[in-house]
ZAMARRO-350866 format. One record per residue (C-alpha): residue number from 1; residue in one letter; x, y, z. Coordinates in steps of 0.02 Angstrom, whole numbers, plus 50000, padded with zeros to 5 digits. Each point is the difference from the previous one (the first is absolute). Layout:
NUM; a; X; Y; Z
...
//
This chain:
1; x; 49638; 50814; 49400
2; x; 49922; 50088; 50116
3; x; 50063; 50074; 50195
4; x; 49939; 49882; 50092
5; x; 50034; 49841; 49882
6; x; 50167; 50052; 50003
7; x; 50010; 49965; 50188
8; x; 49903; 49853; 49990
9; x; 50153; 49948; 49864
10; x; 50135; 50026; 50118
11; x; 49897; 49892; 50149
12; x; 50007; 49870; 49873
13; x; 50187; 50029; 50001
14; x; 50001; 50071; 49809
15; x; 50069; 50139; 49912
16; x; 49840; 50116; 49968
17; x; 49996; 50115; 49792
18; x; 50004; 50144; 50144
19; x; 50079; 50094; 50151
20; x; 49883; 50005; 50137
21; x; 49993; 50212; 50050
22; x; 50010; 49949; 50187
23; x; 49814; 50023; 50104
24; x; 49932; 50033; 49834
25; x; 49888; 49825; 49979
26; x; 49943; 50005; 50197
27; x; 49863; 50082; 50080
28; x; 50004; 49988; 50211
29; x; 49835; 50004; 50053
30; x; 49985; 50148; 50125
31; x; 49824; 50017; 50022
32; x; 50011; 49824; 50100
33; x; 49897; 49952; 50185
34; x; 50145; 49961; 50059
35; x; 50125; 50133; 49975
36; x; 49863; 50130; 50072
37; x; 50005; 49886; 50161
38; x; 50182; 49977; 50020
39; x; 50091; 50129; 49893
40; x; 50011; 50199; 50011
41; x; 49977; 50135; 49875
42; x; 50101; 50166; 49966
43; x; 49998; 50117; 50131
44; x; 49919; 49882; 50131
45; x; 50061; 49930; 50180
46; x; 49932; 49816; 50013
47; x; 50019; 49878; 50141
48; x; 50018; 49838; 49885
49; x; 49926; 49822; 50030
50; x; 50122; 49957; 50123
51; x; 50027; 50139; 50087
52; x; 50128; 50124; 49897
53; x; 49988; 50160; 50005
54; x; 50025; 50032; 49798
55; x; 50027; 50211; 49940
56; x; 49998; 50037; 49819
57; x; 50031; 50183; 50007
58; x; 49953; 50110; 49859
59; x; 50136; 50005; 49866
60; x; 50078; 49849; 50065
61; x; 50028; 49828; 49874
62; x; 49912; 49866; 50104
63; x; 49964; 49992; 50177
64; x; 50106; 49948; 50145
65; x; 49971; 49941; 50165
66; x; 50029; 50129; 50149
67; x; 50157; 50042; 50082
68; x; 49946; 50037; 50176
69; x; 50052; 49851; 50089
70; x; 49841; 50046; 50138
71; x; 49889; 49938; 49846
72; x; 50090; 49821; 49972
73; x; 49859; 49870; 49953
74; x; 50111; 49883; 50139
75; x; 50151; 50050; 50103
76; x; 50040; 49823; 50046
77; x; 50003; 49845; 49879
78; x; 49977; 49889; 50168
79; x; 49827; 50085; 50012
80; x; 49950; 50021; 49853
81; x; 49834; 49878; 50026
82; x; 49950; 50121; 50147
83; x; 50047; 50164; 49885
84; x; 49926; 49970; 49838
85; x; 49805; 49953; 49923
86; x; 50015; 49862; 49859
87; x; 49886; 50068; 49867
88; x; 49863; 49868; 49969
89; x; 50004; 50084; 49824
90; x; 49887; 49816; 49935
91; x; 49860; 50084; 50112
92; x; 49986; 50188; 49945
93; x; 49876; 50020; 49866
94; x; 50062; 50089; 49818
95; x; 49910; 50084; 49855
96; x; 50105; 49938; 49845
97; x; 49895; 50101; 49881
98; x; 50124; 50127; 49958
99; x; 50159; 49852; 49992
100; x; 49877; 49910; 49853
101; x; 49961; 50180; 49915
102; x; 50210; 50031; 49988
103; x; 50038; 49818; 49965
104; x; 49896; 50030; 49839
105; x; 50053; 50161; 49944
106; x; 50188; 49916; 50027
107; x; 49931; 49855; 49895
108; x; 49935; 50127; 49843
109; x; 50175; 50085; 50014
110; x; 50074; 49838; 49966
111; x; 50062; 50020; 50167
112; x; 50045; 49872; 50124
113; x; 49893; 50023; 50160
114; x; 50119; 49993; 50151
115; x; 49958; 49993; 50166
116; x; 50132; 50110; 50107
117; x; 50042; 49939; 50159
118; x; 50141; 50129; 50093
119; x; 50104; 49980; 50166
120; x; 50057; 49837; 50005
121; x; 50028; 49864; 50125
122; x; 50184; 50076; 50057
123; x; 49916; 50162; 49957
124; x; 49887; 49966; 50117
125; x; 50096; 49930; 50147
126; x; 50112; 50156; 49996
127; x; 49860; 50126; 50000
128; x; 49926; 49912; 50138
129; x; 50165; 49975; 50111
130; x; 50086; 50152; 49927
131; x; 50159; 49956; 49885
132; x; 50151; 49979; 50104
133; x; 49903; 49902; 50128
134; x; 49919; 49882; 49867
135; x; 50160; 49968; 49936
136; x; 50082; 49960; 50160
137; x; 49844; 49893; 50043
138; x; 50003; 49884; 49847
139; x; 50178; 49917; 50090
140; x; 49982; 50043; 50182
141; x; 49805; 49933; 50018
142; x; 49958; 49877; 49852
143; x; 49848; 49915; 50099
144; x; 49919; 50159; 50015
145; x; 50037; 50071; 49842
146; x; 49938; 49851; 49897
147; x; 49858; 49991; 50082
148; x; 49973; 50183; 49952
149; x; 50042; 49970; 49831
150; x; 49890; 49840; 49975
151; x; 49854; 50126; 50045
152; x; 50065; 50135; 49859
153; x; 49975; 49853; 49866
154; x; 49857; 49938; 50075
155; x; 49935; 50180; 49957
156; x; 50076; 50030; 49837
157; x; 49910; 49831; 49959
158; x; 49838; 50043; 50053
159; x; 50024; 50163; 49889
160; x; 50027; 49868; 49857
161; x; 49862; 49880; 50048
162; x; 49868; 50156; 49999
163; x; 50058; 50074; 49831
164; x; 50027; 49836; 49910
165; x; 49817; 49952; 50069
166; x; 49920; 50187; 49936
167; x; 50073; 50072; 49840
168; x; 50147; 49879; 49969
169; x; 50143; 50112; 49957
170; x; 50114; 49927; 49833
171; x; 50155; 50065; 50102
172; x; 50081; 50029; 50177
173; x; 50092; 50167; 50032
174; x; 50092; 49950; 50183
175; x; 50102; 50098; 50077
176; x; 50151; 49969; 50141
177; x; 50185; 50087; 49991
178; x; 50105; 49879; 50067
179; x; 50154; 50128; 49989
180; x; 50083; 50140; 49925
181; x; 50102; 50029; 49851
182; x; 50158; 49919; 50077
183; x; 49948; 49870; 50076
184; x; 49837; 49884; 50099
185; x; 49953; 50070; 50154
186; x; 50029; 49822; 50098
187; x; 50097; 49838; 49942
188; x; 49939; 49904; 49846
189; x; 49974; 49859; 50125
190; x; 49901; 50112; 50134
191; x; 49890; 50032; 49860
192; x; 49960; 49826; 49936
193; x; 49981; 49960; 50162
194; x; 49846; 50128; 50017
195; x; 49939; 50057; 49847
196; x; 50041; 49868; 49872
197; x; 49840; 49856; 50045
198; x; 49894; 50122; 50038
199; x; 50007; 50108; 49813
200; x; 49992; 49803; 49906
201; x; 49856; 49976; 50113
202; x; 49916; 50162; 49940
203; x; 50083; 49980; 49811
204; x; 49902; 49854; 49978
205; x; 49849; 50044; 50061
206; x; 50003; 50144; 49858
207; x; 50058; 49871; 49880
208; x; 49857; 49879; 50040
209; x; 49874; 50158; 49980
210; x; 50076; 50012; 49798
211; x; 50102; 50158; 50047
212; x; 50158; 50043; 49998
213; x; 50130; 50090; 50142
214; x; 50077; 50163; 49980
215; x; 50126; 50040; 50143
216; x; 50063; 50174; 50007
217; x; 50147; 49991; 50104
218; x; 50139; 50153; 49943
219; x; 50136; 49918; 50124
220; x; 50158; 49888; 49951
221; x; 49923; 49854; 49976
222; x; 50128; 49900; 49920
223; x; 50058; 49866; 50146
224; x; 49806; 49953; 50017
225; x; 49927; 49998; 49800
226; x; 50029; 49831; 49990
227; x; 49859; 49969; 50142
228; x; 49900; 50137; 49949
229; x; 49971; 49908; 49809
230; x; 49989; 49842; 50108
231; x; 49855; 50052; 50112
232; x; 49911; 50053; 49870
233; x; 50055; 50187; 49954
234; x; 49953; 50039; 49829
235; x; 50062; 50184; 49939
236; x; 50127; 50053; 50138
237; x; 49943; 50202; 49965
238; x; 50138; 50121; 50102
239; x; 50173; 49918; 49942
240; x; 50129; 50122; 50029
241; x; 50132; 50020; 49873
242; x; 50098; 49971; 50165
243; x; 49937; 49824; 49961
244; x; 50106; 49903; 49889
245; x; 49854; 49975; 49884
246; x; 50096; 49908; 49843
247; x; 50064; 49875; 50141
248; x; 49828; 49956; 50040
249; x; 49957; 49994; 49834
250; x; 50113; 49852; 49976
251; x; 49971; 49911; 50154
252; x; 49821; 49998; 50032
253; x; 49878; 49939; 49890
254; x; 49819; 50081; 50015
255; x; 50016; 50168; 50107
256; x; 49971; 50147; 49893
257; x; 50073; 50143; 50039
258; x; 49913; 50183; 50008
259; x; 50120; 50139; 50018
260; x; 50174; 50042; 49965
261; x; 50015; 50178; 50027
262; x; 50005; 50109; 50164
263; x; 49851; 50107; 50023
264; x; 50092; 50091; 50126
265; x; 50117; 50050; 49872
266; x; 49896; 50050; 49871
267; x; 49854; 50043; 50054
268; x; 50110; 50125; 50097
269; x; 50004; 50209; 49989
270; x; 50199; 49978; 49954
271; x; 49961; 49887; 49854
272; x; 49975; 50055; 49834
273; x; 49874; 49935; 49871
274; x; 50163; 49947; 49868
275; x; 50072; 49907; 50168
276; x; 49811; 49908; 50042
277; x; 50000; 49956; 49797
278; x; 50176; 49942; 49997
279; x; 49978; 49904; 50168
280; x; 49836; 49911; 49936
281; x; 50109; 49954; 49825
282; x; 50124; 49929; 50088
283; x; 49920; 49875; 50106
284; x; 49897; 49950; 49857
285; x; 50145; 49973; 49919
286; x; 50078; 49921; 50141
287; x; 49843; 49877; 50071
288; x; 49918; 49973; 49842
289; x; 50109; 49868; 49923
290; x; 49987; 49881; 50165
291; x; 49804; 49985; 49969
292; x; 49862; 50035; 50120
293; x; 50029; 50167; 50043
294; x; 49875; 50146; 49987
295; x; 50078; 50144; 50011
296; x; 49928; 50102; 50158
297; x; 49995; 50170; 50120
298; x; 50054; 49889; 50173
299; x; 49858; 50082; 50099
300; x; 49853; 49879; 50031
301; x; 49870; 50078; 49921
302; x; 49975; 50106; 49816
303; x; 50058; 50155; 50025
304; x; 50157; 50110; 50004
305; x; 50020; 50147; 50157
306; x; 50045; 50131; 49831
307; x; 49851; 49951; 49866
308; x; 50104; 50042; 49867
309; x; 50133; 49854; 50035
310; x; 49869; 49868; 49959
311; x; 49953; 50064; 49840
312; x; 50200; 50004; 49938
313; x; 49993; 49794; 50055
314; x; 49856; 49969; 49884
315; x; 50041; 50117; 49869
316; x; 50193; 49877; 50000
317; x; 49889; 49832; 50027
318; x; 49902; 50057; 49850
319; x; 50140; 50055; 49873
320; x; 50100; 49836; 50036
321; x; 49840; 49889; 49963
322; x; 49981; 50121; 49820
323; x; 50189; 49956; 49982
324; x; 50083; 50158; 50019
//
């Protein structure tokens, strides 16, 4: 059995002849139209689709939106139709040559082609209302802020629509932290009442297109999995061992679960490369049993901060498939 049939085995809800080595059998497509129109790049300031100022700074993980409150996309969530631009994103013209050219060399890999969407709807929101004020606005101004929000999915639909319609990803990465290690940043209810239609809207629209949907989300999760596998989620990738993982296990049905041990831990200058071995042991030990589980880094892409962190997970993920 190969990588990627033993994913397909635990969609199917079945115990695969292997342990999935985390990103191993996915390939995000980086080379994409889209992301060069609404994403940055290492050591680049961008001013996003709707109006974020985004800095990656050299040496830094990801990129993050900018702290200067002077450069807030919109100040006030009661004028946010006067402050922001909708991106007509149906209307821009793409070159997809390059997505089709990666989507094959994914496919002779024995890769699963993935399309990667980052920032999320709450995502989003926050980087264009700044955190505090986004969170705040979600129970003091609802009108406004669903209004907002039905124009994020709207968006992260059309990105969908024009990918499902070009090179047809197999797989959805999405992205949106809905809270920290502790706990959601909002109510379970204040979420459901925002996010929940809008990701089965956009879960089915990858479904219908033959894919399947990846959501990277390294938050505590736990009081909303049970409407994340009913909208649609397939792999839940980001579960904390915060998470009460072997719970979920039990009481849901379909979610698969990708994760289990803290990259901030391990992937860490304090930790030690017995600790990272030990640590990825354990929670193979520990998740395995429940089925679906592939055992992953938390970050939500391939790739550990300290190279050498990765190769000790797939070096374990390959000596407990030989049986040692």
């Amino acid at each position: 059995m190969t990588q990627k049939e033993a994913v397909l085995a635990l969609l199917r809800g079945e115990k695969p002849d292997i342990i999935v080595d985390g990103w191993a059998p996915f390939q995000p497509v980086f080379d994409d139209a889209l992301l060069k129109t609404t994403g940055s790049m290492p050591g680049t300031t961008i001013v996003d689709a709707w109006g974020v100022t985004m800095v990656w700074e050299e040496g830094q993980p990801g990129t993050m939106p900018s702290e200067d409150p002077a450069l807030l996309a919109c100040n006030d969530i009661t004028e946010w139709r006067d402050q922001i631009t909708v991106p007509r994103i149906r209307e821009w013209e793409y070159d997809w040559g390059s997505a089709f050219g990666q989507k094959a060399g994914a496919e002779a890999q024995g890769k699963f082609a993935a399309a990667f969407m980052p920032c999320g709807i709450f995502e989003e929101a926050h980087h264009i209302l700044g955190f505090e004020e986004c969170l705040v606005d979600l129970l003091a101004e609802p009108d406004d802020m669903h209004d907002l929000i039905d124009e994020l999915f709207d968006f992260k639909k059309a990105l969908i629509e024009l990918r499902v319609n070009s090179w047809k990803p197999e797989c959805f990465i999405l992205h949106d932290d809905f809270g920290s290690k502790d706990s959601l940043l909002m109510p379970p209810d204040t979420w459901r009442e925002y996010f929940k239609e809008g990701y089965r809207e956009m879960c089915k629209m990858i479904h219908d297109s033959g894919a399947f949907v990846i959501l990277h989300s390294d938050s505590k999760n736990d009081l909303i999995a049970a409407d994340l596998e009913e909208v649609g989620i397939d792999i839940w990738q980001g579960a904390l061992p915060e998470c009460d993982i072997e719970g979920m296990q039990k009481s849901l049905k379909k979610l698969v679960f990708m994760g289990g041990f803290d990259s901030a831990v391990y992937d860490g200058v304090n930790s030690t490369p017995e600790q990272v071995e030990a640590d990825v042991r354990n929670a193979c030990e520990k998740y395995l049993p429940g089925g679906r589980f592939i055992p992953s880094i938390t970050y939500g892409l391939p790739g550990t901060i300290i190279p050498e962190r990765d190769e000790i997970i797939s070096k374990v993920i390959e000596e407990l498939n030989a049986g040692k």
